[in-house]
N, C-alpha and C positions, 0 to 999 in steps of 0.2 A: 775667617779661616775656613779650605776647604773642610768638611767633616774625615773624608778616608783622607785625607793626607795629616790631617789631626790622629788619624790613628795610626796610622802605618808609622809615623814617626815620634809616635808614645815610645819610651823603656818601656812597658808593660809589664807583667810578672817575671818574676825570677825563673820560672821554666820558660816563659815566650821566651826571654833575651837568648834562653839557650835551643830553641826548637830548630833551630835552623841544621845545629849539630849533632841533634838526640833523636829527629826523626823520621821515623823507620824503624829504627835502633832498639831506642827506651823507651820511646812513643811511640801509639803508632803501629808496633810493629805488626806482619804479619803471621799467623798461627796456621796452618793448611793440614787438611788431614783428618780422619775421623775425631769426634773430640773425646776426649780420654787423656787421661796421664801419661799418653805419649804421640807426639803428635810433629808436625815437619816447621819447621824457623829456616828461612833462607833453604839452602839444599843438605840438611843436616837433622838427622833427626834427634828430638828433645823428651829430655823427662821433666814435663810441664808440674810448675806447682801455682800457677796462675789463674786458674781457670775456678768459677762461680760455679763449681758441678757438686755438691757434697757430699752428695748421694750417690754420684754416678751414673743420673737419670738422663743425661743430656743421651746418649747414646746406647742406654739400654734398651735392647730386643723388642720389650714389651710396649714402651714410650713411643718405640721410632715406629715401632706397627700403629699404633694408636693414632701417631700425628698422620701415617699416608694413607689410612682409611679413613679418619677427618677430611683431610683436604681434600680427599675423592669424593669424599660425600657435600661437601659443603663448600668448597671453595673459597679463596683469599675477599672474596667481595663481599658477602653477608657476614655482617648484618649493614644495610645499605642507608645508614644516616644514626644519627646520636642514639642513645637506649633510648632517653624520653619521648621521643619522636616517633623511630618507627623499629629503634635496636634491640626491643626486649624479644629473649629465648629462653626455653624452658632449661637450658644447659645454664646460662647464668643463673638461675631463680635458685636451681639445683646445686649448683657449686656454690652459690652465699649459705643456705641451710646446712651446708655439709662443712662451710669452713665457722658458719656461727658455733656448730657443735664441736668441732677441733679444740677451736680456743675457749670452750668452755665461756660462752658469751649466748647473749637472746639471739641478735642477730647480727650480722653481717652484710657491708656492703663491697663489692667489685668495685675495683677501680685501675683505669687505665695499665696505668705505670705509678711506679713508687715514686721517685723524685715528684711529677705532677702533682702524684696524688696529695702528699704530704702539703706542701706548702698551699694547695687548696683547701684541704682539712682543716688545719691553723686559719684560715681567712674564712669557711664557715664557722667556725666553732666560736671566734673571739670579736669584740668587739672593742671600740677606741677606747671604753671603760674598762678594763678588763688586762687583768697582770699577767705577763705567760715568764715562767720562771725555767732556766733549761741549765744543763750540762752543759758546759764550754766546749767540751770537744762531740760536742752531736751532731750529727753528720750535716754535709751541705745541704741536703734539701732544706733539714731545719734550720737552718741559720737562713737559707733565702726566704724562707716563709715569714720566719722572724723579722725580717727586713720589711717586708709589708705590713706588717702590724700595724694600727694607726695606734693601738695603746700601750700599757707600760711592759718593761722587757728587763728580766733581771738575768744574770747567768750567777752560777755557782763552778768551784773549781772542779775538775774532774772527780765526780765518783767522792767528793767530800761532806758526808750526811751533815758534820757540824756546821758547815758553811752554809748548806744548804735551810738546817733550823734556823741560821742566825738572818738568814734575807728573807724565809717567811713572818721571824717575829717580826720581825722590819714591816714588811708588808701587813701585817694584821695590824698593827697601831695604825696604820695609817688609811687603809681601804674605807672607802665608803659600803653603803648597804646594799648598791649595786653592782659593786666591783668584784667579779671573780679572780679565781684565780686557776689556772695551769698550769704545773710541774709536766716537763718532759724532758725526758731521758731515750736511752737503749739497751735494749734486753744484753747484746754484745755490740762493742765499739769497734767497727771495723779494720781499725788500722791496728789497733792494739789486740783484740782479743779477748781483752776484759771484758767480762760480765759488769751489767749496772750494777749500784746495789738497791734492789728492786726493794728488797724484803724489807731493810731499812728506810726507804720510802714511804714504803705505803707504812712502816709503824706511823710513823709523821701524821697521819690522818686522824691519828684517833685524837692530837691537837691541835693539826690547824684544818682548817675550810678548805680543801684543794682540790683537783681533779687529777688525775694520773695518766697520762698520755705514754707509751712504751712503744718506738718504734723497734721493731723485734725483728728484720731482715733478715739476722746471722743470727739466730734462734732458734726462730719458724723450722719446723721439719728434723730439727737437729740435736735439740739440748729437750732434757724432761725425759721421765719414763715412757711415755707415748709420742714422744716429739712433738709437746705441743710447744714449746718452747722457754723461754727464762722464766719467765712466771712459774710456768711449773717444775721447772728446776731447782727453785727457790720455793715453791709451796706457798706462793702469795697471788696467784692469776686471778681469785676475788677481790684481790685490793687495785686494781689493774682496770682501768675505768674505762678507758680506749687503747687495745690490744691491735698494734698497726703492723702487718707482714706481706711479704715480696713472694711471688714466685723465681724471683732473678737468681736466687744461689740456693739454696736447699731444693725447691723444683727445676733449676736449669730451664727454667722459659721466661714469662713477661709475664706483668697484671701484680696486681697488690689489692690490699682488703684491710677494712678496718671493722674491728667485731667491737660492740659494746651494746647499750643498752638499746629495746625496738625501738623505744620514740626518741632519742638521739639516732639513731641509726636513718629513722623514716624523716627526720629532718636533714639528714645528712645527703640522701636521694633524693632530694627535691632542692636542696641549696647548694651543693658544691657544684663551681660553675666548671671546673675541669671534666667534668664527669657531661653536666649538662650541654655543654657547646662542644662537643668532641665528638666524631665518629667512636662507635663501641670497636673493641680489636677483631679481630678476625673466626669467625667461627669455631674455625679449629682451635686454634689457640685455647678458648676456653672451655672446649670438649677436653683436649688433649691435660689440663688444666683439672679437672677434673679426675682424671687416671693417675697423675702424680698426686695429686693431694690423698687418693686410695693405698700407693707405692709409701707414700709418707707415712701412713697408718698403721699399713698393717704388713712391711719386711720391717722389721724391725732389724736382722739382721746386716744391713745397709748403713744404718744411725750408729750399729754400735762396732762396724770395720770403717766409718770415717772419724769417729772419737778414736779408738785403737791408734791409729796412725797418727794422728795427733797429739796423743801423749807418749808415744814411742818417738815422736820428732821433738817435742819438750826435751824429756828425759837426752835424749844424746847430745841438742844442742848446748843445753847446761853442763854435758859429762864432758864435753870439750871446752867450756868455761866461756862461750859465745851468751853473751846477755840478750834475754828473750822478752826483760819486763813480765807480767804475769797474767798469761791468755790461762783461759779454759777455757773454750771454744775449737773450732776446726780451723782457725786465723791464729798464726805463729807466726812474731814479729822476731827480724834477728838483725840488732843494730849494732856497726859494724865503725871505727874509728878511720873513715877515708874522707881526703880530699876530694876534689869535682875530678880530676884527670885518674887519681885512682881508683874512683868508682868506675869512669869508663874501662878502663886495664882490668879492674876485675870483674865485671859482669863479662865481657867480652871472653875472657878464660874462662869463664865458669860455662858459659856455651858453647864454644867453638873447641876446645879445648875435651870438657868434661860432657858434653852434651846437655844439660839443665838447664832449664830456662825459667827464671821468676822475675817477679816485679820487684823495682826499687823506687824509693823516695827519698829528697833531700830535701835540703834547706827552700823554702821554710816552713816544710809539715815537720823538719827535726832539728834540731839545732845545727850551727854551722859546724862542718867537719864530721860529720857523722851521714853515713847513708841507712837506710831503713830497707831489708829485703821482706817481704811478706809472703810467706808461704802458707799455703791452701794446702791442708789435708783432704783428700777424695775417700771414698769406698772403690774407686779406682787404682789409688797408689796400694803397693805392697811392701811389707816391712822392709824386706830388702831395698826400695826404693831411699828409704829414709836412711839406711847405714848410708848408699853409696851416696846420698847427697852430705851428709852431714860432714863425713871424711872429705869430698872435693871442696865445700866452703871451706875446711879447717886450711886445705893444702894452700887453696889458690890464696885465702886470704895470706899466710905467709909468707909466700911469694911476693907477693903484691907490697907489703908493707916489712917482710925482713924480721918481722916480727913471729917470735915462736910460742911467747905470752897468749893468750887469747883471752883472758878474764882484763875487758878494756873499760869497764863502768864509764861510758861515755855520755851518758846521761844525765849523770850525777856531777 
């Protein structure tokens, strides 16, 4: 059989079957416009709660001076071949010492991109002997990393510590004296907004042999008194053994880093092959890279007007009886009892209509008949942002469904 007519004529995923009428739309779409909390959809302009900015950094004075003095000084082409090769800068060397000392770690290594970085991480770290134990809902990088694993792979149910004891006792009776093991988790769950439970984790150590891996994306910059992230938000970032974060949403740029011990670290810069066979990013990038991780530091007033709006977006969507499940983070989920045609009808209103524009997910990141909207608290939005969004969900959703109840436990 040909291969592309083997594919083109797969069902594929439950969103492919429907891409054909969702994109542009729901997929896809277009954003244009400086980027901030408000920004142009079609020829309309929107109050964005989509957007990976948390801080507000994507577009701040200080950032955007910072990226066009880079890129005049250095341009999109160096560094011109891999680090090990010929990619190392004193700006990289600089920005690993400065994010080892953030997260409270020896050292620190730069890595491309997060999705790459991750599932190359998991492929140096483990071996075919060797147990990697994770959270069911941990993001995709880790689950495709996990898929490469040549050795054993356990999951526990979300955020469930007892389940979790109960497949390391498992694993301890049974491991040899060579067989490691790897617990990994996330500082915040993306889709939901929960917090791991980091701090009950690492109690776990002082019983079984394990290693603690925390991918910390929606942490990084955001959560802790100094935003160093869940760890420290939790007052557990020494039980925290490979501390993994993004520049993608709390700095609004590219590039990820894993801080833990030097001599894991210095074998981690000599073995992960994502890192070794890849051109390094762009110069600027990693200058620019640099000024956010300072912006991360030291406004603190930034960390604590995009928590502000985020629990001013909690509070009203519960005060309207909208089920939010239970974020502490700047990631507020608001699941919503509609069918496939009436999600379309109501996002649709809620933009053209009301001007707001957020992300939705359906079946089968949530069960059938239920859509999932995810809104992104900024240091951009303003309180008043969150009344007038909360009020247009409340309206359009009744509209849309006839419905004046709001309290739908669609989950349950």
């Amino acid at each position: 059989m040909d291969l592309f007519e083997k594919v083109i004529n797969s069902p594929g995923s439950p969103i492919a079957q429907m891409s054909r009428d969702i994109h542009g739309r729901y997929a896809f779409p277009r954003l244009t416009g400086e980027i901030g909390s408000r920004m142009r959809y079609g020829d309309t302009d929107q109050l964005v709660w989509s957007l990976n900015n948390y801080l507000g950094l994507a577009n701040h004075p200080e950032v955007r001076a910072a990226d066009a003095r880079f890129a005049a000084r250095y341009g999109l082409a160096a560094p011109m071949g891999s680090r090990m090769m010929s990619g190392e800068t004193e700006d990289l060397e600089m920005l690993e010492a400065e994010l080892a000392a953030y997260a409270d770690k020896p050292a620190a290594l730069f890595l491309n991109f997060g999705y790459q970085g991750m599932i190359s991480l998991l492929d140096s770290l483990l071996s075919r002997r060797d147990w990697l134990v994770y959270d069911a809902e941990c993001h995709a990088c880790i689950i495709d990393g996990i898929r490469l694993h040549r050795g054993k792979a356990k999951s526990f149910p979300h955020n469930n510590i007892e389940r979790l004891e109960a497949v390391l006792t498992r694993i301890e009776a049974e491991r040899g004296d060579d067989e490691a093991v790897l617990v990994v988790t996330e500082g915040v769950f993306g889709m939901s907004g929960v917090q791991g439970r980091l701090r009950e984790i690492v109690a776990l150590k002082q019983r079984f042999n394990f290693r603690l891996l925390v991918d910390d994306a929606h942490g990084f910059g955001v959560l802790g008194p100094g935003g160093g992230g869940t760890g420290e938000e939790q007052g557990c970032q020494d039980g925290i053994d490979l501390y993994f974060g993004t520049f993608a949403k709390a700095g609004a740029s590219i590039g990820a880093f894993v801080a833990s011990d030097a001599e894991i670290v210095w074998r981690l810069r000599y073995g992960m092959r994502s890192q070794i066979f890849s051109k390094g990013l762009p110069w600027p990038v990693v200058a620019g890279n640099r000024v956010r991780l300072d912006m991360m530091r030291n406004r603190p007033e930034l960390r604590r007007k995009c928590l502000e709006i985020a629990a001013h977006l909690r509070n009203d969507l519960r005060g309207v009886g909208l089920e939010i499940g239970d974020p502490s983070s700047a990631v507020t989920p608001v699941f919503l009892g509609l069918e496939a045609a009436q999600t379309a009808i109501f996002l649709d209103l809620l933009r053209h209509r009301y001007g707001i524009f957020c992300s939705a997910v359906t079946y089968p990141v949530v069960p059938p008949g239920v859509v999932q909207l995810r809104l992104i608290a900024t240091a951009t939005h303003e309180h008043s942002d969150v009344t007038y969004t909360v009020d247009a969900l409340r309206r359009v959703y009744e509209e849309v469904t006839g419905r004046s109840e709001m309290a739908l436990s669609v989950l349950r």
